[in-house]
N, C-alpha and C positions, 0 to 999 in steps of 0.2 A: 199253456200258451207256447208258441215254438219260439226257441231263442233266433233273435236274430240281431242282437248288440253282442257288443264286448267289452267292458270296462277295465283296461288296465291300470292297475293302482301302485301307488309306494312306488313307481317308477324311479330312477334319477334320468332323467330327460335332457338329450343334449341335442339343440335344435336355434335354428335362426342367432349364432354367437352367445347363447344363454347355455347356463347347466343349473337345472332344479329339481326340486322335486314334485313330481304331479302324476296327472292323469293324463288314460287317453282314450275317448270314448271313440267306438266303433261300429257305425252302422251298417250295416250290406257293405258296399264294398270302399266306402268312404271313411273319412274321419270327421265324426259330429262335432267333437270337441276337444279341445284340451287346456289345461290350466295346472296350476299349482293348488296346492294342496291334496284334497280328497273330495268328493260326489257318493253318496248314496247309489248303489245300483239300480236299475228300474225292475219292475218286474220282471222283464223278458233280455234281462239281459246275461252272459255268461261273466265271470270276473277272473282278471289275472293278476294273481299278484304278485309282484317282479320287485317286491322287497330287495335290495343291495344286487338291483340288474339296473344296467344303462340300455335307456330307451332309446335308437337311433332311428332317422329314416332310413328306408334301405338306400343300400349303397347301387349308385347308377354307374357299370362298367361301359364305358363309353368305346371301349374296344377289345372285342374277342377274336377268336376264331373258331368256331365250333365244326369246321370240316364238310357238314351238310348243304348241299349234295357232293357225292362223287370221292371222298374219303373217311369213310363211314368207319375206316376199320380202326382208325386213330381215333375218333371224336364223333355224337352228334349231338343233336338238339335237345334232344331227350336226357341223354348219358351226362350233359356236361352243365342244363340247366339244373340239375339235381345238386350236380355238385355248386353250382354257384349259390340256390336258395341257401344250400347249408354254412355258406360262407357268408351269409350274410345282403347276398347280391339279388337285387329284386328287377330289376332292367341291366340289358345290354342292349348294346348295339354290334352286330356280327359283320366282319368286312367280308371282300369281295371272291378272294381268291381260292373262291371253291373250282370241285369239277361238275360241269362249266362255269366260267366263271360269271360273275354278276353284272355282266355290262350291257344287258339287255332290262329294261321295265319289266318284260313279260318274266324270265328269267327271277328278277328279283321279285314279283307276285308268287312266285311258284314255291319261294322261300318262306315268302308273309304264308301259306296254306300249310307247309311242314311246320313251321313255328306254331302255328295257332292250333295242332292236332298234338304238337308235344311237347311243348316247352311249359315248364315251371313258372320261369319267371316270364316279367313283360319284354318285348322284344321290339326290335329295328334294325333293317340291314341297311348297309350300305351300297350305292351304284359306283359299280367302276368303273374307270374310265382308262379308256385303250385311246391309241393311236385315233382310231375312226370313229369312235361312237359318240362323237358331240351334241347330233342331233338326239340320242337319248338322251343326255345329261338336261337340255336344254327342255325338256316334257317332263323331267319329275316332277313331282306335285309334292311343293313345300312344306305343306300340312303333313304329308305322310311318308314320308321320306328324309331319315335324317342329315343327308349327305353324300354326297362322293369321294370316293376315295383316290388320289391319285399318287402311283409308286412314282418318283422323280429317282428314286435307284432300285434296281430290279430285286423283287423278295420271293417268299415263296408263290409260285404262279405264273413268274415272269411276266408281272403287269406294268411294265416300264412304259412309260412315256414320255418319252426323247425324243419328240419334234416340238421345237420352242414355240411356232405355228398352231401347233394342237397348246399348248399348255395356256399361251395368249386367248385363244377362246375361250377355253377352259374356266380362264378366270374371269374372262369377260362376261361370259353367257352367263355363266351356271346362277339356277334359281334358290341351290341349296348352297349349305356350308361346304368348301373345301375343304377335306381331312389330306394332310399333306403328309405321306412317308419321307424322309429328305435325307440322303444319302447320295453323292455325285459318283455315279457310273465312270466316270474318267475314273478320278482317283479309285477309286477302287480298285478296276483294272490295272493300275500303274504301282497300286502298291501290291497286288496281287502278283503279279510279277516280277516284283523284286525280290517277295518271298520265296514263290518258286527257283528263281535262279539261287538260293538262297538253303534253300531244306527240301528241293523236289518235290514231289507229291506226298511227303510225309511234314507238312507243316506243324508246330505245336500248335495247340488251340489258343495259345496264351499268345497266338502271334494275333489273333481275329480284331483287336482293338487298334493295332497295329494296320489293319487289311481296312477294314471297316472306320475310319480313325476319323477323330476330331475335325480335320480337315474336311475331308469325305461331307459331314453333318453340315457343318457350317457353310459351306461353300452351297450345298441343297436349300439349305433356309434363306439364304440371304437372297438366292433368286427367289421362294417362292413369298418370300416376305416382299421384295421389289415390287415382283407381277400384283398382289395385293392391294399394296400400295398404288397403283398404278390405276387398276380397275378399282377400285376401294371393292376389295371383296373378301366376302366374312372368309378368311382362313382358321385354319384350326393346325397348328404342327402337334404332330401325332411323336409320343413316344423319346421325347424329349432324352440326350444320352450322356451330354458333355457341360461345360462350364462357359465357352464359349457362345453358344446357341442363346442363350439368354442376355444376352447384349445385342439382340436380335429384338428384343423383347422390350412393351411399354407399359410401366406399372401407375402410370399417372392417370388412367382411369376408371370409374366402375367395371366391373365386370360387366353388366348388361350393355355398356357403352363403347364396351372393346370391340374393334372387326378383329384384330388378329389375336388370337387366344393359342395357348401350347399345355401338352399332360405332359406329367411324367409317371415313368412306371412302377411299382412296389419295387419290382428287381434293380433297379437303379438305384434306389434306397436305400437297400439293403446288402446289396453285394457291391463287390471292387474286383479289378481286375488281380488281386491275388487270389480271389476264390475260384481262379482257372486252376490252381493246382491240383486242389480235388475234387473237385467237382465235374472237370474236364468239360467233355461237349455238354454235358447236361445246361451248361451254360451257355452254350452259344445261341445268342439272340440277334438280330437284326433290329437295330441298329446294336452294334458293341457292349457289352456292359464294360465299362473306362476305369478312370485310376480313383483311388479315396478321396482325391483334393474335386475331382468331378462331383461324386458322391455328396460331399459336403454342399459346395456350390448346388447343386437343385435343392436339397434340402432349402438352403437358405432363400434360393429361387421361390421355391412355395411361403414360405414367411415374407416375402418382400412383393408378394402377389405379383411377379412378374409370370411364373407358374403358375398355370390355372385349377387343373385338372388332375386328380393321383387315379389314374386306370389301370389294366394289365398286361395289355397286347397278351392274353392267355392265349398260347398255338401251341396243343400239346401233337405230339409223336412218341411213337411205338419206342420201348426200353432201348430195342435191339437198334431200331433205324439210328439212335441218339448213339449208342457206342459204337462208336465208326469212325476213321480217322479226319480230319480237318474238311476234307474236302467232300466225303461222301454222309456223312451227319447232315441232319437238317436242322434249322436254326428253329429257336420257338421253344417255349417251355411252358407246362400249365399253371395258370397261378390261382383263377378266379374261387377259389374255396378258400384258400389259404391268404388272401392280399389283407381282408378286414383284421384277422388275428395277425398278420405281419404288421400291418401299422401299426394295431392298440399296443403291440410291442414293444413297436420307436418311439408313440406316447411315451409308455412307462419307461422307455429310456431318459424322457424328457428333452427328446430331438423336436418334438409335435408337440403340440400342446391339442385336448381333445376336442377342444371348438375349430379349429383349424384343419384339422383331421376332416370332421363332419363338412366344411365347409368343402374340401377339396374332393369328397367323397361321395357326398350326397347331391346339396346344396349346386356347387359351380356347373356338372354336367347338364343339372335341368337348366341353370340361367347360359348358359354358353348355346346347350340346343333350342332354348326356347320351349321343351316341354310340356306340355300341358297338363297342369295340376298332379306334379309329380316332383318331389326332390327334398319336400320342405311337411313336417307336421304341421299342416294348416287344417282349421274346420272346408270341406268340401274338396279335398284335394282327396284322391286316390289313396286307400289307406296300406301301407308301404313300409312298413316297419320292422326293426329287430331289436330284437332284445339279446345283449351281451351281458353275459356274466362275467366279469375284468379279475373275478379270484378264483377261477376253473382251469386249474394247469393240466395240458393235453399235450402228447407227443403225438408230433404226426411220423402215422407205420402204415405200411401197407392196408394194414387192416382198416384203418378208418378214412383211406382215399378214395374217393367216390368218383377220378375221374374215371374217363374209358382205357387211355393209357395207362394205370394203374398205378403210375410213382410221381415225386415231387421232390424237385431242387429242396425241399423244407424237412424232406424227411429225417427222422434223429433230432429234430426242433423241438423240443418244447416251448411252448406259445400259454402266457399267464391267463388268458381270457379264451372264451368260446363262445361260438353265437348256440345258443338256446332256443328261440324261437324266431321262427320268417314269417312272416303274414306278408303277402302279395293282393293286391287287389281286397282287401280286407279277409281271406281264405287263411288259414294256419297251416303252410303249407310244409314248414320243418319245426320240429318239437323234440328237441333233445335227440338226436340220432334219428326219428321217426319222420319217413317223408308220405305225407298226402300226396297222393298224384291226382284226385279225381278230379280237381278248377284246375285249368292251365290259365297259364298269361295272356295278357291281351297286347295287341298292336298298339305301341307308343304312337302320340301324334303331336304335333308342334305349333304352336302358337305364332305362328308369322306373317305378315303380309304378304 
């Protein structure tokens, strides 16, 4: 009889605010069932047994950058979904500012056809949104289309949009979620400036918090939190960087019942603005990674559920492009392999507690996007799963980085846990080092009116 179940057993299961021990059965590409304790296997079924492994959903990156089309030689679909299955990562969502960039429907179909011929995991891009392109925003299709993305301070791409004209429709029209970058192009410029008259064109990097600054965030959110407020329209602040930003923020009620929701990133978590001293450009990210007392504050942001979402803005570049002084390095660093072993990390730091983690990880991206049948071990939901081993110490070295640009701000890390196995769509598509390429991912779709 051909197998076509999967019974994983002896799990420890951490799912919907619970941690137990159970099952989890696996039909084609669903999940049949799952419960506490153990189940007999059926005849036709295969069995896993994940004795002293933690069962998770896969983790939904609600923000990448995977480079495809047009900077292939950094990053793409193929090269960078590999590295996410093995990180644990079973959906993304990919922003706009490839070459060309995504601000066309036809444009962003052309992406859903690269995704579906190479991607790993399950996929979703973003529409961008320029100066002119309203009347695209205004024709995506809810269901399949996670969003638009709009830079309010200019990133890589140069997808700014600085007419307050455009950004009022913007919020008014738009059928999807706003994902909002928020950085104030003034300040920027003004503190950019001061730098230069300051340290010429050889600025330290350790000034970019300073350039990029607190101000800069805050002053970006609070308009796109107003215009929100205004039109009541679903916002989403992307990439969350300072302590301020989060008094921006309403923690009074459900997550399903929130319009304005905000991520933050692993790297924000993880690092402070003293880790410019070694780390140099490797660290320069857009929006700034800020000081400890920031650090701290999102932390506690995610426990106070004013923070919704922990994703990775992953934007890798070439070794060479990164070591370059202030001005000619590009911002972005990869994270998507390495973010699920950076949190289980701050877990066992006990910064996170691991139901909180899964919530921020799994769970909040499908309830923020509305996904469908995706985020949560449910019987009939999309079977989506990893398995973490939390006592597998791994250094990450060149040799076990799978992205395309070859290195990782995490490199010389040792991390206490390792993801084991990915199942995407019910397929076993990472297994201890070994990647399945032959199922690729399917097109995410969303549950909205």
């Amino acid at each position: 009889m051909e197998i076509n179940d999967i019974l994983i057993r002896n799990a420890t299961i951490v799912n919907e605010g619970r941690e137990f021990s159970g099952y989890v059965l696996i039909s084609g590409q669903l999940i049949k069932a799952i419960g506490e304790g153990d189940i007999e296997p059926g005849a036709n079924c295969s069995v896993v047994d994940a004795s002293g492994l933690l069962l998770l959903p896969g983790v939904i990156d609600c923000h990448v950058h995977f480079r495809e089309p047009g900077v292939t030689h950094k990053a793409d679909l193929s090269t960078e979904s590999r590295a996410a299955v093995a990180g644990g990562v079973t959906s993304f969502f990919e922003m706009p500012n490839t070459q060309p960039q995504t601000v066309t429907l036809e444009l962003l179909e052309q992406k859903m056809v690269l995704a579906a011929e190479k991607s790993l995991a399950n996929f979703s891009f973003f529409l961008g949104a320029s100066n002119d392109n309203i009347e695209e925003i205004v024709k995506a299709d809810p269901h399949t289309v996670c969003g638009v993305k709009v830079f309010f301070g200019a990133s890589t791409g140069n997808m700014l949009v600085d007419k307050m004209s455009t950004l009022e429709e913007i919020f008014k029209r738009s059928p999807i979620p706003v994902a909002a970058h928020c950085e104030d192009e003034a300040v920027i410029r003004s503190n950019t400036d001061f730098m230069r008259l300051k340290y010429g064109e050889n600025i330290p990097v350790e000034m970019h918090p300073q350039i990029r600054s607190s101000e800069a965030c805050f002053s970006s959110g609070e308009l796109a939190v107003t215009l929100a407020r205004k039109y009541n329209t679903r916002l989403h602040i992307t990439h969350m960087s300072t302590a301020a930003e989060l008094g921006l923020l309403d923690n009074t009620l459900p997550l399903d019942q929130k319009r304005i929701t905000a991520e933050v990133c692993t790297h924000y978590l993880w690092f402070c603005d003293e880790d410019y001293a070694w780390l140099g450009t490797k660290l320069k990210v857009n929006p700034a990674i800020k000081t400890a007392s920031d650090r701290a504050a999102l932390m506690q942001g995610l426990l106070d559920n004013k923070a919704d979402i922990i994703a990775t803005d992953h934007a890798p570049h070439l070794e060479e492009e990164k070591a370059n002084t202030y001005f000619k390095a590009p911002s972005g660093t990869p994270l998507v392999q390495h973010s699920l072993p950076a949190m289980l990390q701050i877990v066992k730091q006990g910064k996170l507690d691991l139901v909180t983690m899964v919530e921020k990880m799994c769970h909040a991206p499908a309830v923020c996007y509305k996904i469908e049948n995706r985020g949560f071990i449910r019987p009939g939901y999309f079977a989506d799963l990893v398995l973490v081993n939390p006592n597998h110490k791994y250094t990450v070295d060149k040799g076990n980085i799978l992205y395309k640009c070859g290195w990782s701000v995490f490199e010389g890390e040792t991390f206490d846990a390792q993801v084991e196995k990915t199942f995407v769509n019910g397929h076993l598509v990472f297994d201890k080092g070994t990647i399945n390429d032959k199922v690729k991912g399917l097109r995410l779709t969303f549950d909205r009116n």
